[in-house]
Every structure is written in structure tokens, then in C-alpha cells.
C-alpha positions as a printed Julia matrix, in Angstrom:
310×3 Matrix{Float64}:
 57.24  20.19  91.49
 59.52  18.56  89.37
 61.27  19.41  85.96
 61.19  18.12  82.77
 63.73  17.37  79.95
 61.96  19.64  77.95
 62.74  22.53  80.49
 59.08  22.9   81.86
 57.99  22.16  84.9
 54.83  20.23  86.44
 53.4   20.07  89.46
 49.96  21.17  91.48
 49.28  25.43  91.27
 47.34  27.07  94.3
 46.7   30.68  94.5
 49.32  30.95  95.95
 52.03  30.11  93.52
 49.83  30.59  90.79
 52.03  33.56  90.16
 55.32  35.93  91.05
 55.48  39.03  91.84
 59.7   40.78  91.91
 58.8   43.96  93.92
 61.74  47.07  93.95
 62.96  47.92  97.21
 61.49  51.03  96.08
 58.81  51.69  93.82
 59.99  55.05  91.77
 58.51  54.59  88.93
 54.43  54.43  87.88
 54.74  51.14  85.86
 54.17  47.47  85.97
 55.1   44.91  83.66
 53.0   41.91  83.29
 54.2   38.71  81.76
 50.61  36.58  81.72
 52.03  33.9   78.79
 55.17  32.98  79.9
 54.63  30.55  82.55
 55.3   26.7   82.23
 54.24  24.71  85.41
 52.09  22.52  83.88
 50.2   20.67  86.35
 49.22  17.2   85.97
 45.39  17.69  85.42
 46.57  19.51  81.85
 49.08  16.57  81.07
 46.56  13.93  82.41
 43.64  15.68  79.58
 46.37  16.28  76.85
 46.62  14.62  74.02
 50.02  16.71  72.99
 53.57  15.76  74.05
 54.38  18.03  76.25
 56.95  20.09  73.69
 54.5   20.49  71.42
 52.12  21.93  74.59
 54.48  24.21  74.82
 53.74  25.94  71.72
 51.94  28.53  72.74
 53.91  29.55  75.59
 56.14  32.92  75.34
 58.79  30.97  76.7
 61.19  33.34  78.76
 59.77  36.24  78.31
 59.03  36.97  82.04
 63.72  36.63  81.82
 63.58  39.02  79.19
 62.64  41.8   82.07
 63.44  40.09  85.14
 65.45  43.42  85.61
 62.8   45.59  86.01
 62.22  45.85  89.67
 66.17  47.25  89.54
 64.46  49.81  87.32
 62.08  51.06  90.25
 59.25  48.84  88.73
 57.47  46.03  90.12
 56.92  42.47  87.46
 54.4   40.27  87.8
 54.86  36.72  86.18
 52.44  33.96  85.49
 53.51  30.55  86.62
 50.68  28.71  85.12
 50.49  28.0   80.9
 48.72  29.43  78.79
 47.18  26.16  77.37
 46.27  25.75  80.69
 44.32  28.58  81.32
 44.46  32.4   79.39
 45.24  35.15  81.94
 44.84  37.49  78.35
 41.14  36.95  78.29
 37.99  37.4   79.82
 37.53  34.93  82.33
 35.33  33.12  80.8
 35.59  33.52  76.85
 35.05  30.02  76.57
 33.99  27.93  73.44
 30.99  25.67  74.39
 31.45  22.92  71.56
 34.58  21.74  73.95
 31.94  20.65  76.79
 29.46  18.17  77.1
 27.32  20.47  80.07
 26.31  23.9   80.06
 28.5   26.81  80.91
 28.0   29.66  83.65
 25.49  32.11  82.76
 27.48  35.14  81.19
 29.92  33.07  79.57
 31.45  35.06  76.04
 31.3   32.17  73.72
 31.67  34.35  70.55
 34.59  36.24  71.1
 36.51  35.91  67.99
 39.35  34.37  69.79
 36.77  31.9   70.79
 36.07  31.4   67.23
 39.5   30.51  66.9
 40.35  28.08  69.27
 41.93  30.83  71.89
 39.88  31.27  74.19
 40.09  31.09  78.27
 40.83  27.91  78.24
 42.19  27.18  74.81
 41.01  24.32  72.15
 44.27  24.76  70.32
 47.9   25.52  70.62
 49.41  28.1   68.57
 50.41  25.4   65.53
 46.78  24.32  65.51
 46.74  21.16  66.84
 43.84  20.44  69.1
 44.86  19.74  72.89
 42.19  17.74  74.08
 40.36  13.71  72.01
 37.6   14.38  73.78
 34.7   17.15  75.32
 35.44  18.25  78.77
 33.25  18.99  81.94
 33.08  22.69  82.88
 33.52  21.11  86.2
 37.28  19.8   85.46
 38.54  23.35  84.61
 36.31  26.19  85.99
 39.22  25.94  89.22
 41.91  26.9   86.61
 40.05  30.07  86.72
 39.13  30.24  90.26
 42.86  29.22  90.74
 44.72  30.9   88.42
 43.3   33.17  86.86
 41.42  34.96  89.44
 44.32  35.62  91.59
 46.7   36.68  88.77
 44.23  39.38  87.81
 43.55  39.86  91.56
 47.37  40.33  92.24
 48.1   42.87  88.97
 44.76  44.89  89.33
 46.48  45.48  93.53
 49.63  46.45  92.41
 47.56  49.16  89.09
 45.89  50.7   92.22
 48.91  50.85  94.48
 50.64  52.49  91.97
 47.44  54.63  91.22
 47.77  55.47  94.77
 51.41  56.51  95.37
 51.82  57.79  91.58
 48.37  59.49  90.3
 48.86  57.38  87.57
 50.02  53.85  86.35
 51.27  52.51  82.95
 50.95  48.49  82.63
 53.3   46.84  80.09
 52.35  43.38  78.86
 54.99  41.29  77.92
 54.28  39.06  75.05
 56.36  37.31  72.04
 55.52  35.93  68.98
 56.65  32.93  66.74
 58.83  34.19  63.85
 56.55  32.29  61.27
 53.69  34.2   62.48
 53.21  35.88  58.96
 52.41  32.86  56.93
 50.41  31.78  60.22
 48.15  34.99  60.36
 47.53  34.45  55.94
 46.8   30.47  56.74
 45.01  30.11  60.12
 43.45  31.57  63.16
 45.57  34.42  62.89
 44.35  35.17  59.29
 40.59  34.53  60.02
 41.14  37.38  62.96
 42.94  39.63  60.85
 40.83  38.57  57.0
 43.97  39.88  54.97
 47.58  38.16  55.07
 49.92  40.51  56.78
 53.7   40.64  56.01
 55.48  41.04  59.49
 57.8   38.17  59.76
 61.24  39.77  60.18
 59.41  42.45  62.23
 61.78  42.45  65.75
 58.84  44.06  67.91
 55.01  45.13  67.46
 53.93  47.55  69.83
 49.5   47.57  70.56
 47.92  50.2   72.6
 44.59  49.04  70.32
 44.96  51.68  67.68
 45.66  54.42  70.41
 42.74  53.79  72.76
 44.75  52.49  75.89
 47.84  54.64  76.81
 48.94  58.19  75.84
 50.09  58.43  72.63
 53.4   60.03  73.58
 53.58  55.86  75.68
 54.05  54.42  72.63
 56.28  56.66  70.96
 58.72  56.82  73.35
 58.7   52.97  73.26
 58.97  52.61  69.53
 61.95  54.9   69.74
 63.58  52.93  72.81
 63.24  49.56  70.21
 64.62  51.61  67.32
 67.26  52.7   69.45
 67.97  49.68  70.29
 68.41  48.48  67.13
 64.84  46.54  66.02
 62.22  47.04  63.83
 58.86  47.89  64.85
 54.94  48.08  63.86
 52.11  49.08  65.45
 48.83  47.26  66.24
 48.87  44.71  63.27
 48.74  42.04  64.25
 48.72  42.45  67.74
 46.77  45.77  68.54
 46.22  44.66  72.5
 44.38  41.98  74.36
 42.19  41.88  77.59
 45.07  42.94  80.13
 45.56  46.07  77.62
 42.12  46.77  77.08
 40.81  46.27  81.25
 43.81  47.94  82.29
 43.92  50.97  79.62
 41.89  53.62  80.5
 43.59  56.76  79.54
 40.82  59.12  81.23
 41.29  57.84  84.63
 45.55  57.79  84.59
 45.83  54.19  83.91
 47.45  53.21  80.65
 48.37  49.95  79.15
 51.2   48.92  76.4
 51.3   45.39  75.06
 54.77  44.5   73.68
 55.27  41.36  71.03
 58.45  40.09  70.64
 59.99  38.18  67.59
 60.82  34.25  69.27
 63.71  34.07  67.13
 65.75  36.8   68.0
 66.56  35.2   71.52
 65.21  31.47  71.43
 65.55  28.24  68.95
 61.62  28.12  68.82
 61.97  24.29  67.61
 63.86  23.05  70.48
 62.66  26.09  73.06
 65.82  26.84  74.57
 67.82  30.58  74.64
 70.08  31.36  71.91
 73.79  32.78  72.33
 72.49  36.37  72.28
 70.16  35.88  75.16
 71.84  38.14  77.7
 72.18  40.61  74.47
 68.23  40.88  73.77
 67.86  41.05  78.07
 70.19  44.0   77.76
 68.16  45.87  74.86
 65.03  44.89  76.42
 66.04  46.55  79.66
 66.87  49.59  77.3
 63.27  50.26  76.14
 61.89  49.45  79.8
 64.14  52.13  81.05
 62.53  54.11  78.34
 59.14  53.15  79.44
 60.3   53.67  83.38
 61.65  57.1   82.82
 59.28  58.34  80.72
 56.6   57.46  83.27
 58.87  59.6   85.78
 59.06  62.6   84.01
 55.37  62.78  82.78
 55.08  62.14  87.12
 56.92  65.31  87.49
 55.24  67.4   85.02
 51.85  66.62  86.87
């Protein structure tokens, strides 16, 4: 594996090192976090296909945000971290939401090829990166990237789902928080783009700091989500709920209220801790890291107490 000028990385991903998991010494708390966007190994069969430099690849990447709350396992909490890109393969989708006008063969019976995130160039394995520009000059063979899934995908979902029912075990309960940012520009993106043809009306959110999903209440608790918009008030941001971002597959597979498993996605605003157009961490890095380790002590603790009062 070697490293780029750019700051990502590239080199071959097994199941192996397909992802990270920071365990506590202890686990004392009923909560994961979940980073599935922020990787950026990039292995060669992606930059062999590509028809994007590789900073504009890195568009669609939430660069850093697995940094962001690196702290947690001090918190009591384990954090898993995907080391693959998400214009490699999407670890926040079924596994195979997959658009068939990007392959000359057939795909797998059961494939979802009219999700609307298929639709807009999303997908599994993604047609576009977040700007819009198309990844690939040419259709692809389900054979050259069904072992992203089989590689990457399988065993990050694999991985997460063992450490939901470990904590399930020890706990009686388990709250997953997905880790997510957003570009800063996303409002004009949403009114212009793939983002708008999701959503059908513009949406003004661009100086929004943080936008919390739980898919219009259906995935955690509702007292989950208050106590985190309060930690990122507290903290100093602003905050919105659901709109845009109401909650992808991780949140929706891993919410189920009814049987003690609840799931929080968290969007971040780029710009308060990166220069989006060169990717690299602002001054206030170490700031945001500390105020993001505020609301997942929020998160952690509140998962304690609602422990003890079971």
C-alpha cells in the first residue's frame, strides 16, 4: 500500500483489511459508531477503470470523518471504519442496488435496480461521484466488481452486524451511530441534481453545521435524537432533522426500535473542519474532534442511563 500526494492511499483490500475496528478495553456503553464513507484505499482495479483523477474520485468520500470520533472507544464504545471508498463500493446500500445500464451482462437475480439512489447514479457501486461526473467511459462486467461486494462489503456489514449483537448481548440493547458528512454546497446541489430529483423541492440547508436522520422517527427512540440535537446545540452548531438526509441502509437494517436496536445517522457540514477543494483538515480540526466527542459522550451516556433504567 502506498500513499498518494493527494493524501489517499492505494493498494489491494482483502476481507481482511477491508475494514477497522478500535475496540474499548471495556465496552460500557450500548453503542457503536460506524463510519462506512470515510475510507480512501483505493485499490488499483478502481484507478485502472477510472476515468477521474484521483482528487476528483475523491469527491464523494467523507474524508476524515472516521478522525472525527477516533475517540470513541475511550468513551466505552467500540468504532468501526471502512477502509475501502465509497466510489469503490457503497457499504450505505443494499448490496446489490445496482444500476444495470452500467453493464453489458445480466445482473444476479434479486438485484434492486430501481432504488432511487440507483436512479441517481448512487447506487452499490456508484455511476457518479458526488459533483456528477461519471467514473467510468465505458459499461462494465458484473464480473469485474461483484468481489467488491464479496470483499468489502460483505465483511464490513458482517463485522458491524457482530459487534450490534454483541452489544445486544451484554447490553439488552444497542444504538448504532453512522458517521457521515456532507459538502457545504449541498443546498444548491440537492435544487440542481441528484440530490434535488431525490428530494423534488430545493431545500435551504447550506450553513446547517449538522443534520441528524433517524428516517422521520422510525429507527431509534425519539428521546436518541433529542439528546443528540441538544449535545450539537450545546456544542455550539446548528441542526435539522431528516431533510435531506433522513437515514440510509445502515440506519434503516440496523434500526429496529421494537427489538432494542436503534440507529442514528449523523451528517456533518465538510467545511467546518476540511478545505473540501484541496481535502485536507482545517486549523480547527482538533476543535470540531473535541465537540464531536461532546455529542458522542451525549450519545454514550445517554445509552448508559436508559441501560440502568431497564
Amino acid at each position: 500500500m502506498k500513499t498518494t500526494p493527494d493524501n489517499m492511499t492505494t493498494g489491494l483490500l482483502t476481507a481482511e483489511t477491508a475494514f477497522r475496528v478500535a475496540l474499548p478495553t471495556v465496552q460500557s456503553v450500548p453503542v457503536v459508531f460506524a463510519s462506512p464513507h470515510s475510507g480512501r484505499n483505493y485499490p488499483p482495479d478502481l484507478l485502472n477503470l477510472t476515468r477521474l483523477d484521483s482528487h476528483t474520485l475523491r469527491r464523494s468520500e467523507d474524508a476524515f470523518v472516521d478522525e472525527l470520533f477516533a475517540g470513541v472507544p475511550d468513551l466505552g464504545a467500540p468504532l468501526i471504519s471502512a477502509q475501502f471508498p465509497r466510489a469503490y463500493v457503497d457499504a450505505n446500500r443494499e448490496a446489490l442496488e445496482l444500476d444495470p445500464d452500467m453493464y453489458h451482462d445480466a445482473l444476479p437475480h434479486g438485484a434492486n435496480t430501481r432504488s432511487p439512489r440507483v436512479s441517481a447514479g448512487i447506487g452499490t457501486i456508484a455511476r457518479v461521484v458526488s459533483n456528477g461526473q461519471k467514473i467510468y467511459d465505458r459499461k462494465l462486467s458484473f464480473e469485474e466488481v461483484h468481489h467488491r461486494i464479496e470483499t468489502c462489503y460483505q465483511p464490513y456489514h458482517t463485522a458491524l452486524k457482530k459487534l450490534v449483537d454483541e452489544t445486544i448481548i451484554q447490553f439488552g440493547q444497542c444504538l448504532v451511530v453512522d458517521c457521515h458528512s456532507m459538502p457545504s454546497g449541498a443546498a444548491d446541489q440537492a435544487a440542481r441534481g441528484s440530490l434535488g430529483t431525490l428530494l423534488q423541492t430545493p431545500i435551504e440547508y447550506g450553513n446547517t453545521d449538522i443534520i441528524l436522520g433517524d428516517c422521520w422517527g422510525s429507527t431509534c427512540d425519539p428521546d436518541v435524537t433529542l439528546a443528540a440535537e441538544r449535545a450539537a446545540l450545546s456544542a455550539g452548531y446548528s441542526v435539522r432533522r431528516n431533510t435531506p438526509y433522513a437515514g440510509g441502509f445502515t440506519t434503516r437494517t440496523y434500526g429496529q426500535p421494537s427489538t432494542g436496536r436503534h440507529a442514528l445517522q449523523i451528517e456533518i457540514n465538510r467545511s467546518l473542519y476540511m478545505d473540501e477543494r484541496s481535502m485536507t483538515r482545517l486549523p480547527v480540526f482538533d476543535e470540531v474532534r473535541h465537540r464531536m466527542m461532546q455529542l458522542a459522550t451525549a450519545l454514550s451516556a445517554f445509552g448508559a442511563e436508559r441501560m440502568a433504567a431497564e
